[in-house]
C-alpha positions as CSV (number, residue, x, y, z in Angstrom):
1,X,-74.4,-11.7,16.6
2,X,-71.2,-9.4,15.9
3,X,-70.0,-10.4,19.5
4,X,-70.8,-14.0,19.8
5,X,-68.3,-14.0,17.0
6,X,-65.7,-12.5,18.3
7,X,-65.9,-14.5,21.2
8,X,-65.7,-17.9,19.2
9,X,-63.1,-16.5,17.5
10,X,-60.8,-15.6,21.1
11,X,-61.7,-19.0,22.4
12,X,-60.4,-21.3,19.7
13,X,-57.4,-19.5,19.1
14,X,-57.0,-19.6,15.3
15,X,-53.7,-17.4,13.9
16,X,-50.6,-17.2,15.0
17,X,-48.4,-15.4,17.6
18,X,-45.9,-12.7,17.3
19,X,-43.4,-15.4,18.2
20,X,-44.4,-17.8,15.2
21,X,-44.4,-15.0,12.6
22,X,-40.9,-13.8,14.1
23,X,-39.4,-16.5,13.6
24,X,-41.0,-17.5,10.3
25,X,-39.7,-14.4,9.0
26,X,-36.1,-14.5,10.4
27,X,-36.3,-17.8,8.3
28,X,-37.5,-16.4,5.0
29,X,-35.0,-14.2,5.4
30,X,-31.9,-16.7,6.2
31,X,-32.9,-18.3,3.3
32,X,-33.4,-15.3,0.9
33,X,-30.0,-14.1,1.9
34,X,-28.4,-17.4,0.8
35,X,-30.2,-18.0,-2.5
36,X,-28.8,-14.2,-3.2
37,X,-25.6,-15.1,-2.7
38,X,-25.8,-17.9,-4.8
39,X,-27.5,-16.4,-7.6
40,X,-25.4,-13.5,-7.6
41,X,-22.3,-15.9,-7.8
42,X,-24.2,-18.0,-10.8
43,X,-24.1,-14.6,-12.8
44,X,-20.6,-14.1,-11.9
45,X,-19.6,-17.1,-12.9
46,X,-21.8,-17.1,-16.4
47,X,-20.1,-13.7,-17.4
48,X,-17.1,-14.6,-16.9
49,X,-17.7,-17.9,-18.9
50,X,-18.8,-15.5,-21.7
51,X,-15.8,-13.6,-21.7
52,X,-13.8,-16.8,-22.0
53,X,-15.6,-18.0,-24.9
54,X,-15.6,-14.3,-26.8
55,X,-11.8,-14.3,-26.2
56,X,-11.4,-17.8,-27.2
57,X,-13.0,-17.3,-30.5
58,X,-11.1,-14.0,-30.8
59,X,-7.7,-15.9,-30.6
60,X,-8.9,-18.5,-33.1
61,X,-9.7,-15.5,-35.5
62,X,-6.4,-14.3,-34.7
63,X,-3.9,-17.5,-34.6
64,X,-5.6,-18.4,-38.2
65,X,-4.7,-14.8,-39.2
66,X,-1.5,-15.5,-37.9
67,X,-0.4,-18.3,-39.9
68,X,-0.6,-16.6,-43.5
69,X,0.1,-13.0,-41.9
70,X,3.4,-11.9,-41.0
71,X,3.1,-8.9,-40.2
72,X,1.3,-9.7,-36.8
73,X,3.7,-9.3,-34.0
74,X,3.8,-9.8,-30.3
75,X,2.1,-6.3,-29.6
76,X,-1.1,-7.8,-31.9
77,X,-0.2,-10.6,-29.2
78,X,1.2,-13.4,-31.3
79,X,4.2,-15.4,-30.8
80,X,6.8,-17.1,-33.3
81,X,9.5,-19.9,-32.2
82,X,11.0,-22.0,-34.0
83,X,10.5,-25.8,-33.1
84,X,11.0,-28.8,-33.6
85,X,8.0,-31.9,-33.3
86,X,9.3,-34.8,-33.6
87,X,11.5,-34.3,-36.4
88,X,9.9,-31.9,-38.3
89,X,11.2,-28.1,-37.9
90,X,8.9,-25.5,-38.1
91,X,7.6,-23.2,-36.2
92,X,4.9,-22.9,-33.1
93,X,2.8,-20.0,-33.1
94,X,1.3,-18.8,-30.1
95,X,-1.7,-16.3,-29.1
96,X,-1.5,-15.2,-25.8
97,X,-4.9,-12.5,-25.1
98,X,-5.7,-11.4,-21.6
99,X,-9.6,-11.9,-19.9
100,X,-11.6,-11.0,-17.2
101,X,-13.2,-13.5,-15.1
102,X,-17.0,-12.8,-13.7
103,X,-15.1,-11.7,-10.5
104,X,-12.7,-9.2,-12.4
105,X,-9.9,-11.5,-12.0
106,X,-7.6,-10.4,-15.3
107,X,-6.2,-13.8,-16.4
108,X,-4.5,-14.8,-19.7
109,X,-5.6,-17.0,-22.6
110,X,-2.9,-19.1,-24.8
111,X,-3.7,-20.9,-27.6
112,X,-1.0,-22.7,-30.1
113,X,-0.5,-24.5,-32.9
114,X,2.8,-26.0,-34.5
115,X,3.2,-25.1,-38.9
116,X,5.8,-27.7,-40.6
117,X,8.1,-26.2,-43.3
């Protein structure tokens, strides 16, 4: 019984060859290398989204600091010139703070805001 088995199983030719799985594989792979790229990209790309927001927030803290605090200077990284908007004289403040993209691109964050006399 063990043979006749073995012999249905030769003559109908269920599985697959070498040649399918080869190529199935090189496939899986192709495509695993892609959504690895991708991915790895998407977490690039969310960290350095994080470190925007975190240094975003941190220049807030520090331009409101800023306005009531004079003793913050351009080595804290803020800014005084005196300006005028339409009319009024006063003067802008700016926050300047440097970040890192997801990448490790150092790029720099201004934010500023104009105080009337």
């Amino acid at each position: 019984m063990r043979g006749e088995i073995g012999l249905l199983i030769r003559r109908g030719q269920s599985g697959f060859t070498l040649t399918e799985i080869l190529i199935a594989v090189v496939i899986l792979g192709v495509v695993a290398a892609v959504f690895s790229s991708v991915f790895g990209s998407s977490v690039s790309s969310i960290q350095g989204a994080g470190n925007h927001h975190s240094t975003l927030i941190e220049a807030q803290n520090l331009l409101d600091r800023a306005l009531v605090d004079e003793s913050l200077g351009e080595e804290d990284g803020v800014f005084r010139e005196p300006w005028t908007l339409n009319e009024h004289e006063g003067t802008l403040y700016t926050v300047k703070l440097p970040w890192r993209t997801g990448l490790g691109a150092e790029r720099e964050l201004k934010l500023s805001t104009f105080k009337a006399r």
